[in-house]
C-alpha positions in Angstrom: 108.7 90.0 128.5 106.1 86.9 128.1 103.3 89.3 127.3 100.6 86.8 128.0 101.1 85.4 131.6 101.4 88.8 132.8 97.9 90.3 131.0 96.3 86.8 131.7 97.4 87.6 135.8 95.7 91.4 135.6 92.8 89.9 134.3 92.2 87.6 138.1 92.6 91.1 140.0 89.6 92.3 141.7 88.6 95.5 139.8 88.7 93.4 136.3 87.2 90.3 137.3 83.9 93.0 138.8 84.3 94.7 135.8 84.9 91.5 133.3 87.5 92.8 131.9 89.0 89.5 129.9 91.8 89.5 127.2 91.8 88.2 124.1 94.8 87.9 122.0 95.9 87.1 118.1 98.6 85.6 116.3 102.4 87.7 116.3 103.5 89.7 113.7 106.3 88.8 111.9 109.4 91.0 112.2 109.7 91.3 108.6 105.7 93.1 108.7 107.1 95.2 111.8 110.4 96.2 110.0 108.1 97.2 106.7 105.5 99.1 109.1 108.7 101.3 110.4 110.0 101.8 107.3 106.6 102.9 106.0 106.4 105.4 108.7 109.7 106.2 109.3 109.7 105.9 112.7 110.5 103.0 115.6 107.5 101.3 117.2 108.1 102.2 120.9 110.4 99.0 122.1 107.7 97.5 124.8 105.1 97.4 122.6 106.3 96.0 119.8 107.9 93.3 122.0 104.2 92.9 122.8 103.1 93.1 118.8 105.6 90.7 118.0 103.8 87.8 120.9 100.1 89.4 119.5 99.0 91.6 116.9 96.4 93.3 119.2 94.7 92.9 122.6 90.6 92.5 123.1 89.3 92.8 126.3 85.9 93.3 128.1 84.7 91.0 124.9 85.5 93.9 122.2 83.9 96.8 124.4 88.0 98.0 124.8 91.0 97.4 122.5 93.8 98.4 125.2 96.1 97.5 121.3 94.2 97.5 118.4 95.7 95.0 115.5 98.8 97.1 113.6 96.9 97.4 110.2 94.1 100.1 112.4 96.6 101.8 113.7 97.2 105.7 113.0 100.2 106.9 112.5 99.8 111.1 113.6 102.4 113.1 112.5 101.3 116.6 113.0 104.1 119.1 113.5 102.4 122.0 114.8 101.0 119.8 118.0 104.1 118.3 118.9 107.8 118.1 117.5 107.4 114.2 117.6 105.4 111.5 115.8 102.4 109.7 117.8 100.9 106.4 116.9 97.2 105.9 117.8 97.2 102.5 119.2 94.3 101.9 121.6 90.5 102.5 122.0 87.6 102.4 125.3 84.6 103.7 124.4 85.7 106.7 125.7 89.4 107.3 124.9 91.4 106.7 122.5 94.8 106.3 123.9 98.4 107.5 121.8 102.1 107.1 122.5 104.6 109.4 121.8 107.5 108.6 119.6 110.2 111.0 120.8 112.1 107.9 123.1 110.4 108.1 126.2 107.2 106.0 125.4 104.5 108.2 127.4 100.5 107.3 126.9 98.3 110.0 126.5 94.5 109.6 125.9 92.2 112.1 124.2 88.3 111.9 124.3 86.9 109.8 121.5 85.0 113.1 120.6 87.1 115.7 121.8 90.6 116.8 120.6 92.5 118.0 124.1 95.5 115.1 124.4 96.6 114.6 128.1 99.5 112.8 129.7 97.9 108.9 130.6 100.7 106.6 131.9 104.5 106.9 131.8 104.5 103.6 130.2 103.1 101.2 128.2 103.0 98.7 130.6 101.7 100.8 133.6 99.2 101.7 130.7 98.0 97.9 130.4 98.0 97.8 134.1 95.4 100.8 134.7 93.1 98.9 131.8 92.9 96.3 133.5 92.4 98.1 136.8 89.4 99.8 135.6 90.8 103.1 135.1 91.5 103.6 131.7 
């Protein structure tokens, strides 16, 4: 997928242009840093966002006030057993959520208050994830 056309296109609908919702975007990562990152972590980024990582290394909008993908080095990597039988990687920040997908093949967003702990289920993907962001819903 061309990452960018598509974002840059949500960015002219209604609900982010009242909302100035913008995008900024960064250089790709190289697929030997993505390779080392999963290697690391011992786990596969989920495949449509790391087809995104590997166009930008990140995604700014509403001039920093939302990170709908924050660069790879902040993410968190969330391995906790007794939650979940399958890894999660932190990914994304609003000022109020912070937004997670699961590892376990299916590539589900969930979002948790920035200062709560209660996950719930977000977006069945990442790219109907991107699409709420920039709908003003996220």
């Amino acid at each position: 997928m061309d990452w960018k056309p598509w974002i840059i296109s949500l960015t002219e609908l209604p609900a982010a242009r009242g909302a100035k919702i913008d995008a900024s975007f960064f250089p790709p990562i190289p697929e030997e840093t993505l390779v080392a990152w999963e290697t690391e972590h011992g786990a596969e980024i989920p495949p449509l966002l790391r087809s995104f990582l590997e166009q930008s290394d990140g995604l700014e909008a509403q001039r920093g006030e939302i990170w709908p993908v924050l660069p790879l080095a902040k993410w968190e990597f969330l391995d906790c057993g007794c939650a979940s039988p399958d890894p999660w990687i932190r990914f994304g920040e609003t000022k109020e959520f912070r937004y997670l997908i699961s590892l376990d093949g299916r590539g589900l967003v969930y979002r948790h208050e920035t200062f709560g702990s209660n996950d719930e289920f977000f977006m069945a993907s990442f790219t109907k994830y991107l699409e709420k962001v920039f709908a003003d819903a996220a």
